[in-house]
VOTORVEX-52418 format. One line per 3 residues: number of its first residue (from 1); their letters; for each residue x, y negated, z negated of C-alpha. Coordinates in nm, 2 decimals. Example, Ala and Ser with C-alpha at 12.3 -4.5 7.8 and 13.67 -1.06 7.14 Angstrom:
1> AS> 1.23 0.45 -0.78  1.37 0.11 -0.71
# end
This chain:
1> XXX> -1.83 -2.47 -0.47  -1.97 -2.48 -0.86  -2.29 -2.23 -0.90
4> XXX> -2.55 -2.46 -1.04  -2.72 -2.16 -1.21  -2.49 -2.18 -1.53
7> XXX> -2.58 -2.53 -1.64  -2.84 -2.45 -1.92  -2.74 -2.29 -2.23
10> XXX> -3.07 -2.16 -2.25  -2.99 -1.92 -1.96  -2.67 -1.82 -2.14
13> XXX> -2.88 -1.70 -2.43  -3.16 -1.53 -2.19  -2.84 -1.33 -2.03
16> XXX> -2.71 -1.25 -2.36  -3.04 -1.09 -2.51  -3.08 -0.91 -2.16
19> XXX> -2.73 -0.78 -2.21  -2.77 -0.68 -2.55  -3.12 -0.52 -2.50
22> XXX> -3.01 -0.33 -2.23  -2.70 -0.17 -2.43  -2.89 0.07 -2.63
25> XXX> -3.02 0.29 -2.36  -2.61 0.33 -2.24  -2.43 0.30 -2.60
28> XXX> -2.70 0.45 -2.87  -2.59 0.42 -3.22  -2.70 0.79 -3.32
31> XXX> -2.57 0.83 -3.68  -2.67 0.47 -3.83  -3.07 0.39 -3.93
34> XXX> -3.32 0.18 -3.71  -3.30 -0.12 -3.89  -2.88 -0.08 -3.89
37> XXX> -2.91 -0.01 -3.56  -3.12 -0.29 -3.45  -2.98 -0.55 -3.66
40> XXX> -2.62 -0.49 -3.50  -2.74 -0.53 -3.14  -2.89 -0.84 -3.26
43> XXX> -2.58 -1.00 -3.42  -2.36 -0.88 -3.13  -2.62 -1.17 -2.93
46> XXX> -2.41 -1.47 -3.03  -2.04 -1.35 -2.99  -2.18 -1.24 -2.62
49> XXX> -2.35 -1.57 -2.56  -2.07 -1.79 -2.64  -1.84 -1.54 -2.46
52> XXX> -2.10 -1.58 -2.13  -2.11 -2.00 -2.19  -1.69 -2.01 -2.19
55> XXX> -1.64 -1.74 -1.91  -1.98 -1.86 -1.66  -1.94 -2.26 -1.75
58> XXX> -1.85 -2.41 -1.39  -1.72 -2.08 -1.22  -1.79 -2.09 -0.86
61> XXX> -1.95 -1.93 -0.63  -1.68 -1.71 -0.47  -1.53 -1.63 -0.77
64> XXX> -1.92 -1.51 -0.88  -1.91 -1.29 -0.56  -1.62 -1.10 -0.64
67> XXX> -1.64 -1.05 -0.98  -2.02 -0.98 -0.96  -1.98 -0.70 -0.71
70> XXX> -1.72 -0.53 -0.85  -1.92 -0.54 -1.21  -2.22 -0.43 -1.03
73> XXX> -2.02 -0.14 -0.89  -1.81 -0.07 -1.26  -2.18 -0.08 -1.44
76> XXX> -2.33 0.15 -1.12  -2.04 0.41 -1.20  -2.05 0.35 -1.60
79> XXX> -2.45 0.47 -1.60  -2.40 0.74 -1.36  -2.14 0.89 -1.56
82> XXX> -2.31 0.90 -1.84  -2.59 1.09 -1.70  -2.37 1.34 -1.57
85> XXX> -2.20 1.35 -1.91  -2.53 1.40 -2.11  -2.74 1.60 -1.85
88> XXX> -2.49 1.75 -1.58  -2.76 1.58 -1.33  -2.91 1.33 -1.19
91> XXX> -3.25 1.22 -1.22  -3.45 1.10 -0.92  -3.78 0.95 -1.02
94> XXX> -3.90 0.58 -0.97  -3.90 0.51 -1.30  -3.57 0.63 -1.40
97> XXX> -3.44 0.48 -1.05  -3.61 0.15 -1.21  -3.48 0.22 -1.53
100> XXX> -3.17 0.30 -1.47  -3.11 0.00 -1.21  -3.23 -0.26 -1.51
103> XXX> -2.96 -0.10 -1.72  -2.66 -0.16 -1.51  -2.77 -0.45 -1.43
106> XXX> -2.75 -0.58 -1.75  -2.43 -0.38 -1.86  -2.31 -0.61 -1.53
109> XXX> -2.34 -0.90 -1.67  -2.09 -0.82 -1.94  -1.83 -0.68 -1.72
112> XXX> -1.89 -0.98 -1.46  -1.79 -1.22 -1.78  -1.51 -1.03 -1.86
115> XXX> -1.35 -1.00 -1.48  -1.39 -1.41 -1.43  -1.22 -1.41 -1.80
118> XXX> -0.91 -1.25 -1.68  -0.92 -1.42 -1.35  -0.92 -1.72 -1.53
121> XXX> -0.63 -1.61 -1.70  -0.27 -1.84 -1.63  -0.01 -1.67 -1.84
124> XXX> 0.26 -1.69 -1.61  0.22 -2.07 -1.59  0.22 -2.10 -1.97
127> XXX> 0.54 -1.91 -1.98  0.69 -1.93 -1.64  1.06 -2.05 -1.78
130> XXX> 1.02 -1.69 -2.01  1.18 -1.47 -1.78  1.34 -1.14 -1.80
133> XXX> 1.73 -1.08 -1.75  1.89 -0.89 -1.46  1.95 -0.52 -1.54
136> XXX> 2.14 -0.26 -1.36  2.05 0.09 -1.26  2.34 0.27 -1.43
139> XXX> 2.16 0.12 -1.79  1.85 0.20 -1.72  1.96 0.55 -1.59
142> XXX> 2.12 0.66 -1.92  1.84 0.45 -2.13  1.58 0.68 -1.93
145> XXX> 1.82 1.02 -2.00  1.84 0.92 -2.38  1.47 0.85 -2.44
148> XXX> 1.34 1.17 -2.18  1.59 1.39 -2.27  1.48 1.53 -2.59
151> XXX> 1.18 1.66 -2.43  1.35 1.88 -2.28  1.52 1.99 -2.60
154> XXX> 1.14 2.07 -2.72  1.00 2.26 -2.40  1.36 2.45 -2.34
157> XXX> 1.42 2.55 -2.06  1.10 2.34 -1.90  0.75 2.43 -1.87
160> XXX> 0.67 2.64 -1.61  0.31 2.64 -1.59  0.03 2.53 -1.33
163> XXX> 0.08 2.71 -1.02  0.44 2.84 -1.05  0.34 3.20 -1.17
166> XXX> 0.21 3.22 -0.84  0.52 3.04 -0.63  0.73 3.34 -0.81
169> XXX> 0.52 3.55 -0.76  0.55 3.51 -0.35  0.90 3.47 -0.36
172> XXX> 0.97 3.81 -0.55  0.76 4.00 -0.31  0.86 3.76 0.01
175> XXX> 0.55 3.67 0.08  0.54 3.27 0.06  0.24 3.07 0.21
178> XXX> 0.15 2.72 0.30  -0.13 2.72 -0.03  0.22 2.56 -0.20
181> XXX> 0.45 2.32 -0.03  0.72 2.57 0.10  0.99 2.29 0.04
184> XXX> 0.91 2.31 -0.31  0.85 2.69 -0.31  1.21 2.73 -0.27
187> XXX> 1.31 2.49 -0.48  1.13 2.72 -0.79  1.37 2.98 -0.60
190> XXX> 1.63 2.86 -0.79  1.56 2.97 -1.13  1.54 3.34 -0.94
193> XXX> 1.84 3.34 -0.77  2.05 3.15 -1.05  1.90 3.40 -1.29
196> XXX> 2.02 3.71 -1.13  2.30 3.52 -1.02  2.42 3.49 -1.41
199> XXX> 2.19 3.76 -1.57  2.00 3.45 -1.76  1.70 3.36 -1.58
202> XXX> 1.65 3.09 -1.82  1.96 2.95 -1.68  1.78 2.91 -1.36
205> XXX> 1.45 2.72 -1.50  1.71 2.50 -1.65  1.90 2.40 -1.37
208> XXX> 1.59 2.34 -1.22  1.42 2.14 -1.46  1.75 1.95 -1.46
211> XXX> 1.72 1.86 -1.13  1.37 1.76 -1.09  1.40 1.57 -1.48
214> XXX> 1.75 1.34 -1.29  1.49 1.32 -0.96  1.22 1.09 -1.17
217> XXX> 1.47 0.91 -1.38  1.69 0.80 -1.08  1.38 0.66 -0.92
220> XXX> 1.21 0.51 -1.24  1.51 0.37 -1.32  1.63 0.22 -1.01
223> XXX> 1.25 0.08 -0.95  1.29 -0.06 -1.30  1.65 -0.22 -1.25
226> XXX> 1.51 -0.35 -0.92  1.22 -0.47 -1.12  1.43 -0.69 -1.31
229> XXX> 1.57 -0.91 -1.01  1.20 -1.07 -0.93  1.28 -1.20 -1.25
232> XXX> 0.91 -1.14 -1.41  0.76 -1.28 -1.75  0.96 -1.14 -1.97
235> XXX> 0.71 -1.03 -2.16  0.53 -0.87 -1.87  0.84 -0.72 -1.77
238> XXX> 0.94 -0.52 -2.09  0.58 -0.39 -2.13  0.61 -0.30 -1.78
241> XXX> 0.96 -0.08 -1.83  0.81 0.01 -2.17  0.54 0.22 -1.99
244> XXX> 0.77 0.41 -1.79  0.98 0.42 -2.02  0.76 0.56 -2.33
247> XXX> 0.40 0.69 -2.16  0.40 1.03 -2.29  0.28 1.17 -1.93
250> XXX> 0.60 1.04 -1.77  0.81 1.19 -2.02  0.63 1.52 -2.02
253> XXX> 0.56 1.60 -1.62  0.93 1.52 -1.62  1.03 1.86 -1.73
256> XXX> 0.70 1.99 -1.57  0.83 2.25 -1.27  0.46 2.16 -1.05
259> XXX> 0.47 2.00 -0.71  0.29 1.72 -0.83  0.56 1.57 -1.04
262> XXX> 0.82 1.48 -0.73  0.56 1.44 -0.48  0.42 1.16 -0.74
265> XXX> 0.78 1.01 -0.81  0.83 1.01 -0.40  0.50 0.89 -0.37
268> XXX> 0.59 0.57 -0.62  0.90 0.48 -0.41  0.76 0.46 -0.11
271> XXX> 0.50 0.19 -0.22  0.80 -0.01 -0.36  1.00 -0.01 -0.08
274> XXX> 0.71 -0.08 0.12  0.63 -0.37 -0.08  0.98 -0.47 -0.14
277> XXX> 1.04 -0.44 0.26  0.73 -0.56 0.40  0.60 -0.82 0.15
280> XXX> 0.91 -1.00 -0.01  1.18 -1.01 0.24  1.17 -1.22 0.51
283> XXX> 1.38 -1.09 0.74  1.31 -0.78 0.94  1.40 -0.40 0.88
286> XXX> 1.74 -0.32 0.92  1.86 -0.01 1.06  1.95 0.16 0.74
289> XXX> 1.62 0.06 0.60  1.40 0.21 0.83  1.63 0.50 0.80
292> XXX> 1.58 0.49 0.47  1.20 0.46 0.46  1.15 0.77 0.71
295> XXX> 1.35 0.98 0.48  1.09 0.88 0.21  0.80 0.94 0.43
298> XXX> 0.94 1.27 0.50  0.97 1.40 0.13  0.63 1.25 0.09
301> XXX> 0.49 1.48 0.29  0.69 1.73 0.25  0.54 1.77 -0.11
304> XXX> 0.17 1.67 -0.02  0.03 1.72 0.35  -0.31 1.50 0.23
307> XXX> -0.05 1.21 0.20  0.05 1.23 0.56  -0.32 1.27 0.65
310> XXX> -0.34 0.94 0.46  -0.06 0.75 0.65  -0.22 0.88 0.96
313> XXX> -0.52 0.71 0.86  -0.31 0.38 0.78  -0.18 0.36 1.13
316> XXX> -0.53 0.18 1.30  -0.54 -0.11 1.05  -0.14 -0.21 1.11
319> XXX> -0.23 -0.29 1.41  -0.42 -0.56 1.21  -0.12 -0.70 1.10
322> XXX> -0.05 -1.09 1.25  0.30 -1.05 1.28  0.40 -0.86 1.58
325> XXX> 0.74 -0.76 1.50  0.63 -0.67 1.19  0.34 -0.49 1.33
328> XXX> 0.58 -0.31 1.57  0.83 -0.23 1.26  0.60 -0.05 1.04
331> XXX> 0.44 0.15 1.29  0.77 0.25 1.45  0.85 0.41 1.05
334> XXX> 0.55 0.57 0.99  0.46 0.73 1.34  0.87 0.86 1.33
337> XXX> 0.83 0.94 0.89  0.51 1.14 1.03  0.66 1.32 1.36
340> XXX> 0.96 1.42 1.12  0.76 1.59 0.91  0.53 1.80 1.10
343> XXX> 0.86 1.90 1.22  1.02 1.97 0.92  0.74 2.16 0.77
346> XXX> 0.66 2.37 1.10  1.05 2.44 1.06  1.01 2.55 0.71
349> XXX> 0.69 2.75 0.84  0.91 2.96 1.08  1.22 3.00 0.86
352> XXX> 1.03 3.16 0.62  0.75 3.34 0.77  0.51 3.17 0.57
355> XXX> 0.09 3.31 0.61  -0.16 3.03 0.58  -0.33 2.92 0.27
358> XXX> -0.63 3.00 0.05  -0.88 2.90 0.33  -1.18 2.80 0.12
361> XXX> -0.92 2.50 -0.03  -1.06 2.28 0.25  -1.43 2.33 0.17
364> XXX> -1.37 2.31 -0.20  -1.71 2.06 -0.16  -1.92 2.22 0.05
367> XXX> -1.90 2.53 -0.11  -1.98 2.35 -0.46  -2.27 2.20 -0.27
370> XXX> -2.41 2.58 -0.18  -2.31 2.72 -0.47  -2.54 2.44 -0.70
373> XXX> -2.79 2.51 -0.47  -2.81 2.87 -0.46  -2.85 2.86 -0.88
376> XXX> -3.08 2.55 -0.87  -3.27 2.66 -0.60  -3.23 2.97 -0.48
379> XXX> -3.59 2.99 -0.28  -3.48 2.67 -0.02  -3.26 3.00 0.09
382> XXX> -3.43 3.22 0.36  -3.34 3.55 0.35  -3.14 3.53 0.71
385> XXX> -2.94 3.17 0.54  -2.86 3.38 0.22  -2.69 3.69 0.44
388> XXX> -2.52 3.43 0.65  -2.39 3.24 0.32  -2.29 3.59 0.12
391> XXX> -2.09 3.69 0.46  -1.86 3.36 0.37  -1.91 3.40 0.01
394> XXX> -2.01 3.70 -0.16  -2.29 3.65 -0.44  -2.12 3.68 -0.76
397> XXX> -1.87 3.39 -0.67  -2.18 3.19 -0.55  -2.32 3.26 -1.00
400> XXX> -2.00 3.20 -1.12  -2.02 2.82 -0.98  -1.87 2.54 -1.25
403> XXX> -1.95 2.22 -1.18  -1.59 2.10 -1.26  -1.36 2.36 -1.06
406> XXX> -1.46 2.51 -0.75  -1.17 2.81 -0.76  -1.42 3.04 -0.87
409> XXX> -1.64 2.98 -0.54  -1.38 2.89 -0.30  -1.12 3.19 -0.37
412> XXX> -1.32 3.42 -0.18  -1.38 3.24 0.09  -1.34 3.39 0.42
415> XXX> -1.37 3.32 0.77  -1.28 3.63 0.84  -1.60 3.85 0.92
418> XXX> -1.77 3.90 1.23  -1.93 3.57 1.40  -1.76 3.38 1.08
421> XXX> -1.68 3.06 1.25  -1.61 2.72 1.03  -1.84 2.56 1.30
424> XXX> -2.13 2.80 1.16  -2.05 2.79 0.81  -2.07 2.35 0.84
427> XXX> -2.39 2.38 1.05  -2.50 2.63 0.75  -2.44 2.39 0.49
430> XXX> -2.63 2.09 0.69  -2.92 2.30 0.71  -2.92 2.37 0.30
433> XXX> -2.84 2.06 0.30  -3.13 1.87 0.41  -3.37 2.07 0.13
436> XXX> -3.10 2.00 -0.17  -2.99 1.64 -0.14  -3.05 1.60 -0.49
439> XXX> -2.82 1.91 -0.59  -2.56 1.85 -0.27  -2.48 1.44 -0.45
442> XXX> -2.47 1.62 -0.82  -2.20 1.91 -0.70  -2.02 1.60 -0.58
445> XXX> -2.03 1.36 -0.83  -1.99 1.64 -1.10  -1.67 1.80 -0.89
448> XXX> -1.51 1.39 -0.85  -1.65 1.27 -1.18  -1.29 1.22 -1.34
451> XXX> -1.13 1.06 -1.02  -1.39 0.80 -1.09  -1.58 0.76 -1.43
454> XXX> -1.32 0.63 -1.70  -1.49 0.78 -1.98  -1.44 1.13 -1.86
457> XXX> -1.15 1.31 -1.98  -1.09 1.66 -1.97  -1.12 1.86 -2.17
460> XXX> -1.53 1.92 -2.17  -1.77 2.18 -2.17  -1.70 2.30 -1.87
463> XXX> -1.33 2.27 -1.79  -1.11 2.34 -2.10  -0.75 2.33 -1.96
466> XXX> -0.61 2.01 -2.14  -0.48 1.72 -1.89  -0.13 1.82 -1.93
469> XXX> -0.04 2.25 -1.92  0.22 2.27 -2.16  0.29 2.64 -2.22
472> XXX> 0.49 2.82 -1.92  0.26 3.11 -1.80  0.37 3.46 -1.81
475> XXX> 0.57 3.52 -1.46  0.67 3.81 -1.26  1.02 3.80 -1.44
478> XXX> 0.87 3.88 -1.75  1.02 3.91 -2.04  1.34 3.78 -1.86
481> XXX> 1.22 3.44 -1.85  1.04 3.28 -2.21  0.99 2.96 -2.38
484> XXX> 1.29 2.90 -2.62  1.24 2.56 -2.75  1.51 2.37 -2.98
487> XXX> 1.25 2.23 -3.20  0.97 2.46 -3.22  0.78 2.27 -3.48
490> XXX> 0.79 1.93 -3.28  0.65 2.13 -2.98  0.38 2.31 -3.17
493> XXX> 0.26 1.94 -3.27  0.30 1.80 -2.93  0.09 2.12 -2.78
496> XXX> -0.15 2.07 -3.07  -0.22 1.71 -3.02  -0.30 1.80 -2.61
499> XXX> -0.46 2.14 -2.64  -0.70 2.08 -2.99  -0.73 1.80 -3.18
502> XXX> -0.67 1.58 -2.84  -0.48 1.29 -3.05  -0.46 1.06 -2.75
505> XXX> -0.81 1.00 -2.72  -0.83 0.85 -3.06  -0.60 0.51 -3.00
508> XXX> -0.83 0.22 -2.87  -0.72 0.13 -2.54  -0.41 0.29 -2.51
511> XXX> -0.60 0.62 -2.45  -0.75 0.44 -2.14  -0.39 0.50 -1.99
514> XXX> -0.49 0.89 -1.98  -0.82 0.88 -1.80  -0.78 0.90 -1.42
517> XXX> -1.10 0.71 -1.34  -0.97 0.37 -1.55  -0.70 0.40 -1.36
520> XXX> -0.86 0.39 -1.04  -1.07 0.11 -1.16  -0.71 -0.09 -1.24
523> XXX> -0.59 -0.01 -0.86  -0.99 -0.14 -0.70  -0.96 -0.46 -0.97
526> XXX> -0.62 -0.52 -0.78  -0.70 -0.43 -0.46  -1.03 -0.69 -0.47
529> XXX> -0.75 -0.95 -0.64  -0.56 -0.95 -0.39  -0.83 -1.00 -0.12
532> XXX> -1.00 -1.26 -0.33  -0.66 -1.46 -0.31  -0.62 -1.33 0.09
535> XXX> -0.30 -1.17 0.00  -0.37 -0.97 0.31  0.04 -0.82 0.34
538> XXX> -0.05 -0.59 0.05  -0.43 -0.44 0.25  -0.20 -0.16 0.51
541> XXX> -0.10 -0.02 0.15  -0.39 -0.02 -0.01  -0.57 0.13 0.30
544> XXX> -0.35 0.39 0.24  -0.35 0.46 -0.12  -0.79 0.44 -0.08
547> XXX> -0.72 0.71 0.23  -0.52 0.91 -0.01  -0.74 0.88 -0.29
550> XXX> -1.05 1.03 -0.01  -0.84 1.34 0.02  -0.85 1.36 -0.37
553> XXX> -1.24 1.34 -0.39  -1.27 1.68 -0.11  -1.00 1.88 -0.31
556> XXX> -1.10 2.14 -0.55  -1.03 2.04 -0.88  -1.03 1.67 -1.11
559> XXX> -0.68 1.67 -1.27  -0.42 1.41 -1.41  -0.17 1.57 -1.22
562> XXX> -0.33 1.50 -0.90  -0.37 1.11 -1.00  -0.01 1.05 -1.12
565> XXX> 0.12 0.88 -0.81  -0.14 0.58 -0.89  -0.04 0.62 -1.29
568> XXX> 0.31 0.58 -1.16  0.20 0.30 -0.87  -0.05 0.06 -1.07
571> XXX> 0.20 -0.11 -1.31  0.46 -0.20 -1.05  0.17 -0.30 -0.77
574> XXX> 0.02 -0.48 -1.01  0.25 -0.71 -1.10  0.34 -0.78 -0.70
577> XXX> 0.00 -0.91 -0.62  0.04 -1.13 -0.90  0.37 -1.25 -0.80
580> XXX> 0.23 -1.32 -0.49  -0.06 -1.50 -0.61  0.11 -1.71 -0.83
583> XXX> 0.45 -1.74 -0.61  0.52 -2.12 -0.72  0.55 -2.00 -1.08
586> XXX> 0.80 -1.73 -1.00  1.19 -1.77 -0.96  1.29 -1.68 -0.64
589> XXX> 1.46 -1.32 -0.57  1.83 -1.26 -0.71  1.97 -1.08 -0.39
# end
């Protein structure tokens, strides 16, 4: 049905000057004059206005209620991050409430325009015979090894940084815990016991890095040569292997010895086999494909317990799937993928003896929450409610609060003391609770603000640690173990361009490809697309990857590392909704 609102260009104009009017109090122009200042928001009227009359002219009404709701909620998150950008806070008054409100509002205008422009979009029926050709997985394989490979050369022998220090550290003095995936704890093992194997510890970060570096280029280049049988717009399809191919952050985490690296390249199989298995073949899950996918599920959460809290989540809305043996099939994977892994990592638990983790890590939020509202507000305490909160946390953690990190409040964390319960300390934090609202939503949306606000990108004035760490941290093997790059000058550049003069945030839109908030924004556009086209195969997965991304918004830190699985996922998802939404303009599957 047509929306008989658009019809009178006068209304288009209204909308534009709204739009335009509204864009100082979210963009200022701070370094021109008034009259510069006013006279470009007043020629930027008519591009808008015709850009409104060609994207609004005859769109209908459920194509106005999608594209509206999710602009409403882009402008909503837009605003409120620039707030917390500007002021670290919220403010909570009618006026700026009103304000505020009038703002997005018109900033949702524009972004409504530009969603029903790209949903208007057809390339692939103006060059549906422009297809890709078939490629195999041994070329991509060596293509990935020639253009990763001389990263190594420049971060020789890898880069050892993040939480590794401390990984070593436990394994030197056999005292692992479950703070660190224990399968990956022992995998670091390897540079320790090659290294005093051969004298050359080195040697051991080497062989290491080696593995993990053939790990993420067997998988990105099988998904790519996989890729290359749905045979895509060509075009689409060599910008698609160009990203994996050439994104600095998949060439770098590559040779980067975190957890995050495989867990993310694990993670970014199993939604393409899910999708490959679930949504384009027809027939049903062979034996050696289910085996296959519970392996997957297994390493998954092997690296990442969150991501097995996620599937877990998943499992209620299969049962929303229409076909049965379908249904029946893809809960039979993940309830086995899950059982095999609480077994595997309760194995790995006894083997090694390892203690429990930090236990603050769970109420990373919380204890931001307190902590805000002990500095803020410190007379909302009574003196009973401040003893009780100290005996968790002592003070001085409580003033060292950062609104970006909570490690410096969560590390002393205890449950330990006498009457400490984690039933108390939650019952604590609802009774703070109810006299801070105000401070309890800005610890949270200043702790999340990267997961969701595409123009934050770290680093800022409170978190200074760049979005990749590319120097290897001093370890408990000393001098025995050292940087020792090929190229030292290429490095120095690279590390430079990360660490100070932040080079990737000055490319127009490619820098977008860096922030972790725009891309969450690409995975909700695509998750909304494919409702608005009832592509309802693809909701079990992106139940799970909005599950998974909840576990994100409790942890204890915003960091690119954390979001790579979706920097990995959203190219490759992408383009299977739109296959799926536009199936008579694809060739069908090369088997």
């Amino acid at each position: 049905m047509k929306n008989n609102f658009f019809k009178s260009d006068s209304r288009f104009l209204l909308l534009s000057i709204f739009t335009v009017s509204v864009f100082p109090y979210n963009y200022p122009l701070t370094e021109v004059s008034s009259i510069m200042q006013n006279s470009l928001w007043i020629f930027l009227i008519v591009p808008i206005y015709y850009f409104y009359k060609f994207s609004f002219s005859g769109v209908s009404r459920k194509k106005l209620k999608y594209c509206g709701s999710l602009a409403l909620l882009f402008s909503l998150i837009l605003k409120v991050g620039r707030e917390l950008i500007l002021y670290s806070r919220l403010f909570y008054s009618i006026s700026s409430i009103l304000k505020n409100l009038i703002v997005v509002l018109g900033i949702s205008i524009l972004i409504c325009s530009v969603l029903i422009f790209l949903l208007n979009l057809s390339t692939f029926d103006k060059m549906k015979n422009s297809t890709n050709k078939v490629y195999g997985f041994r070329f991509f394989f060596f293509l990935f090894l020639i253009v990763w490979m001389p990263m190594l050369f420049i971060f020789w022998p890898g880069i050892f940084s993040y939480d590794v220090p401390m990984q070593m550290s436990e394994l030197v003095n056999n005292d692992i815990s479950t703070h660190h995936p224990i399968v990956h704890t022992l995998l670091i093992n390897i540079v320790i016991v090659i290294g005093k194997i051969f004298g050359n510890y080195n040697l051991g970060g080497l062989i290491y890095t080696l593995i993990q570096m053939l790990i993420c280029i067997g998988i990105n280049a099988y998904i790519c040569s996989r890729l290359s049988h749905y045979k895509l717009n060509r075009n689409f399809y060599y910008l698609l292997v160009g990203y994996y191919l050439f994104f600095p952050l998949n060439m770098i985490f590559s040779i980067v010895a975190t957890k995050d690296v495989l867990f993310s390249t694990f993670f970014f199989l199993l939604i393409f086999k899910l999708c490959e298995y679930y949504i384009f073949e027809k027939n049903l899950l062979s034996r050696n494909k289910a085996i296959e996918l519970i392996l997957i599920i297994v390493l998954v959460g092997l690296f990442r317990n969150n991501a097995i809290y996620a599937l877990l989540g998943t499992l209620p809305f299969i049962l929303f799937t229409k076909k049965r043996k379908k249904r029946n099939n893809l809960l039979f994977v993940f309830i086995l993928g899950i059982f095999f892994t609480f077994v595997s990592n309760q194995a790995f638990v006894a083997i090694t003896s390892a203690r429990p983790g930090m236990q603050g890590q769970m109420y990373s939020v919380p204890l931001q929450q307190l902590a805000r509202s002990y500095i803020n507000n410190p007379d909302s305490f009574s003196k009973k409610e401040k003893e009780e909160l100290f005996s968790y946390v002592p003070e001085v953690n409580l003033r060292n609060y950062n609104p970006r990190i909570s490690d410096y409040v969560k590390g002393s964390f205890t449950l330990k003391h006498k009457g400490n319960t984690s039933i108390k300390f939650l019952k604590l934090w609802a009774r703070i609770g109810r006299k801070n609202k105000s401070n309890y939503l800005d610890a949270f949306l200043m702790l999340t603000q990267g997961y969701w606000d595409p123009n934050l990108q770290f680093p800022d004035k409170f978190y200074k640690q760049p979005i990749v760490e590319l120097k290897t941290y001093n370890t408990v093997l000393s001098k025995g173990f050292y940087e020792d790059s090929k190229l030292p000058s290429i490095r120095e550049k690279i590390i430079d361009s990360f660490y100070t003069e932040n080079s990737y945030k000055k490319i127009p839109l490619f820098s977008l490809l860096f922030s972790s908030g725009f891309v969450i924004w690409i995975l909700l556009v695509t998750c909304l697309y494919s409702i608005y086209n009832g592509l309802r195969d693809f909701y079990f997965i992106f139940v799970f990857l909005i599950l998974y991304y909840g576990t994100l918004l409790l942890g204890p830190v915003t960091l690119v590392r954390y979001v790579y699985p979706y920097m990995l996922v959203w190219p490759t998802l992408t383009v299977f909704v739109i296959i799926k939404a536009n199936k008579k303009n694809i060739i069908s599957l090369t088997k």
